[in-house]
C-alpha positions in Angstrom: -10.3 -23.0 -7.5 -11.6 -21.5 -4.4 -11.4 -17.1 -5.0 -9.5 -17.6 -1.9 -5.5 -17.5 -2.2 -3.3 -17.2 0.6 0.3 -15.7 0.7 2.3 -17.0 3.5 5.5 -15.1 2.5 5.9 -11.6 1.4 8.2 -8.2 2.8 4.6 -5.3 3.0 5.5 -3.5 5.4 7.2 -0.4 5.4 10.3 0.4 6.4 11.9 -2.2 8.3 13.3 -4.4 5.9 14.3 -5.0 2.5 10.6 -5.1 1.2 8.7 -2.2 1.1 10.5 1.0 2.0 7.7 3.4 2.5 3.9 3.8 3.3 3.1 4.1 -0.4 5.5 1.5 -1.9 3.5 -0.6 0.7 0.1 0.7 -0.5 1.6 -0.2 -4.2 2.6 -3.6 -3.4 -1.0 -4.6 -1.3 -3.0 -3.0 -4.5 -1.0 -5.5 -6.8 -1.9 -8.6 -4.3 -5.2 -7.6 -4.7 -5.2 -7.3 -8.4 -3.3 -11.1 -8.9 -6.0 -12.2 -7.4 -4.2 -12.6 -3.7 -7.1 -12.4 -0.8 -5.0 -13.2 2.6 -1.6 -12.1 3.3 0.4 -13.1 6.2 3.4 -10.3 5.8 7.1 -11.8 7.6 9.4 -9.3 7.5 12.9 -10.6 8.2 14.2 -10.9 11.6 18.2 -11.3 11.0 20.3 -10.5 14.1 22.7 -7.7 13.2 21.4 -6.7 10.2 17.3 -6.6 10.4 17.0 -6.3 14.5 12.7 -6.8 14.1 10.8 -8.4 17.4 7.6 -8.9 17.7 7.3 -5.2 18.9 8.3 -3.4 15.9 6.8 -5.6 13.6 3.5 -4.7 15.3 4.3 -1.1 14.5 4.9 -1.4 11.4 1.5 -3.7 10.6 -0.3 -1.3 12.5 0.1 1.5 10.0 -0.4 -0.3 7.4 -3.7 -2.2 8.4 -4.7 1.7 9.1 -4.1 2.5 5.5 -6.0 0.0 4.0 -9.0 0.2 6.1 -8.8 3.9 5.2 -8.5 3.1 1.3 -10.8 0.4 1.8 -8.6 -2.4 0.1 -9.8 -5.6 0.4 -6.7 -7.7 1.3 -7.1 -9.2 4.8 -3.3 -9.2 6.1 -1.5 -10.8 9.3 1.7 -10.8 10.2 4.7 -13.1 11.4 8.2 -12.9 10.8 10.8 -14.7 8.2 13.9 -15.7 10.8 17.2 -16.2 9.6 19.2 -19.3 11.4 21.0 -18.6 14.2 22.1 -18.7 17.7 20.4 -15.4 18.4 17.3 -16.5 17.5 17.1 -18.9 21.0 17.2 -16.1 23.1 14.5 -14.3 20.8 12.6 -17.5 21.0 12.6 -17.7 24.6 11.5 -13.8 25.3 8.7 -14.4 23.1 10.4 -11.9 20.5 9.1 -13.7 17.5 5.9 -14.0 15.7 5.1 -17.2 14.7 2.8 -18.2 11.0 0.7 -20.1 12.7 -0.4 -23.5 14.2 -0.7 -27.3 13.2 -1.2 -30.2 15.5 -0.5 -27.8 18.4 2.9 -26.4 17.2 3.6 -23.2 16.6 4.8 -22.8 13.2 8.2 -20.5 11.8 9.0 -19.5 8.9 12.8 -20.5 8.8 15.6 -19.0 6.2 19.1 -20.3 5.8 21.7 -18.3 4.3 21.3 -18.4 0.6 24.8 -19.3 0.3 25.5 -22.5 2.4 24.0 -24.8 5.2 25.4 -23.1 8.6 27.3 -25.5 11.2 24.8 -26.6 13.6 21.8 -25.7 12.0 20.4 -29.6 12.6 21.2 -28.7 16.4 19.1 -25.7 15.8 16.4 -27.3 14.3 16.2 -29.8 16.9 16.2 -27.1 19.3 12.9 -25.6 18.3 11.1 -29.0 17.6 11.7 -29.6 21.5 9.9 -27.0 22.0 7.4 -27.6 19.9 7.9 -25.8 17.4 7.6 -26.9 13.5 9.9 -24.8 11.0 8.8 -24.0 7.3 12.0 -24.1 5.5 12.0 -21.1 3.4 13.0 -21.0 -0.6 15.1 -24.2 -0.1 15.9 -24.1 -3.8 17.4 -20.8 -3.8 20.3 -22.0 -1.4 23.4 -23.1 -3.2 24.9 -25.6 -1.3 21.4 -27.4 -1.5 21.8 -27.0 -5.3 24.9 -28.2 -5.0 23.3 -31.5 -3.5 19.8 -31.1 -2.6 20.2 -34.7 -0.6 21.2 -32.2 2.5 18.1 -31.1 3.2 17.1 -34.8 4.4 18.1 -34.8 8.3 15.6 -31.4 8.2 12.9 -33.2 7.0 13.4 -36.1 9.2 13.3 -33.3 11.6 9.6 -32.2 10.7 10.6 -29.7 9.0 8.2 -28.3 6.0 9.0 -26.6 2.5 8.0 -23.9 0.8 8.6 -22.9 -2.6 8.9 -19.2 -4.1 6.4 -19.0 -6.8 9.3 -16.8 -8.8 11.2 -20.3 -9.0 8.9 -21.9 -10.6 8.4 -20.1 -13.4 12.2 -19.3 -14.1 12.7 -15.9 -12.2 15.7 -17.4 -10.4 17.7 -19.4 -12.5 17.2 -22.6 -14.4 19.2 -24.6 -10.9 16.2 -22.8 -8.7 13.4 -23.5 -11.1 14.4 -27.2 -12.0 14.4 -27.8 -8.0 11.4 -26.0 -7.2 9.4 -28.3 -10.2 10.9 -31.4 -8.5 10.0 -30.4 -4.8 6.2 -30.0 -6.1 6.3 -32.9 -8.5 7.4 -35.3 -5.8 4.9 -33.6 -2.9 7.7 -32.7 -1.3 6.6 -29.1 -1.4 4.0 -27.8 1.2 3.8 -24.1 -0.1 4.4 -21.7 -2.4 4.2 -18.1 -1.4 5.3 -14.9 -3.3 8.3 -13.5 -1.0 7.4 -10.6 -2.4 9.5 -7.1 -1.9 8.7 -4.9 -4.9 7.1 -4.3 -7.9 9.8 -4.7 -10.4 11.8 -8.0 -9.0 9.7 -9.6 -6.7 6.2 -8.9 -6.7 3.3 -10.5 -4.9 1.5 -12.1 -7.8 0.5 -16.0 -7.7 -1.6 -15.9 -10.6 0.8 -16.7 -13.0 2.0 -19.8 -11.0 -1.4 -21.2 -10.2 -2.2 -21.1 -13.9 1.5 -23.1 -13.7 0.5 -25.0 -11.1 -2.9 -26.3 -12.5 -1.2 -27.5 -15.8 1.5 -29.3 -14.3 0.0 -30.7 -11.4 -3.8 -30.1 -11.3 -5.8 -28.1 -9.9 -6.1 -30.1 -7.0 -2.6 -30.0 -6.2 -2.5 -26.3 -6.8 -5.6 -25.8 -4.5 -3.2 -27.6 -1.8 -0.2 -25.7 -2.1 -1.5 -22.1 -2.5 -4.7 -22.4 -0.2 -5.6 -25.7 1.6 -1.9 -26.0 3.1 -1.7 -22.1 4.1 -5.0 -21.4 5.2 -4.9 -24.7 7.7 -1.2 -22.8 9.4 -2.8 -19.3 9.5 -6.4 -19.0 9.7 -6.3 -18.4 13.5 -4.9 -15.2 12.4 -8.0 -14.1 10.4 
């Protein structure tokens, strides 16, 4: 395996989510990248209109101090940062006042990291979808097989990947740390390639932390280390490298 590994998902920065809530929980979660092995780190705090009101602006703010810190600790994760954005109709005008940071690129489209509620599909959200792909724009579907409704009857994620949409997998799910429904899905989405990524989503230490080394060792057994090489560095690194 390359000693590269990229995390495309995680909540590092302090303070304006419902990741990290201070400077040093921050510090704490960036030292425990490092030590599973993590090298690049594209932190996407949530932007969710009405309850996490983060632009571009104060996202920048918040990377800001915490690049500072780890120059000044002289930690060797190399971070970025984007934004996780929930669905919705807020998120057009966002979109169009250049608001939100986007992962990255492919094939000349930017690329966003899209949530749905974890409960449901919401009405319209193939409108939405189609919205952004006009504009060039290509959505990575977040934790698909957390939502309910899609383990319910993961068939309704279809018309989104007719879309263009991408997938990408919480490493948590695959190893059992949300359910047997999330982790059976998950092992079917990377079985079938239907999976692009898996990232960490990381928010703290004790629930959620940002460790893939347990899942690539996963990974290379079930799949190979090939297929492992794709999901947690060939995949990412092609989206985000413009940003290291």
């Amino acid at each position: 395996m390359t000693s590269f590994i990229v995390d495309i998902h995680s909540h590092m920065l302090p303070g304006i989510d419902d990741g990290a809530q201070t400077l040093d929980d921050a510090i704490d979660l960036v030292r425990h990248a490092v030590a599973r092995g993590i090298t690049h780190s594209v932190i996407t705090p949530h932007i969710h209109p009405g309850r996490y009101d983060n632009t571009i602006d104060s996202i920048d703010e918040a990377f800001q101090l915490l690049q500072n810190e780890i120059q000044k600790q002289q930690i060797s994760l190399k971070i970025a940062y984007a934004a996780e954005v929930r669905i919705s109709v807020e998120m057009m005008d966002l979109i169009n006042q250049n608001k939100i940071p986007f992962l990255g690129q492919t094939q000349g489209k930017n690329v966003l990291l899209l949530e749905f509620p974890h409960s449901h599909i919401l009405p319209g959200s193939e409108k939405l979808v189609n919205w952004l792909t006009q504009r060039n724009i290509k959505p990575i579907i977040v934790h698909p097989e957390r939502n309910k409704e899609l383990q319910a009857d993961f068939s309704k994620i279809s018309p989104f990947l007719k879309a263009g949409c991408l997938l990408q997998v919480t490493a948590g799910s695959l190893i059992g740390k949300f359910g047997p429904k999330s982790q059976q899905i998950s092992q079917l989405l990377i079985e079938n390639n239907w999976a692009h990524f898996v990232a960490t989503d990381a928010h703290n230490l004790k629930h959620r932390p940002p460790d893939l080394s347990e899942v690539h060792n996963y990974l290379k057994t079930s799949v190979g280390e090939t297929h492992a090489r794709k999901l947690l560095y060939d995949n990412p690194w092609s989206i985000v490298k413009n940003k290291f």
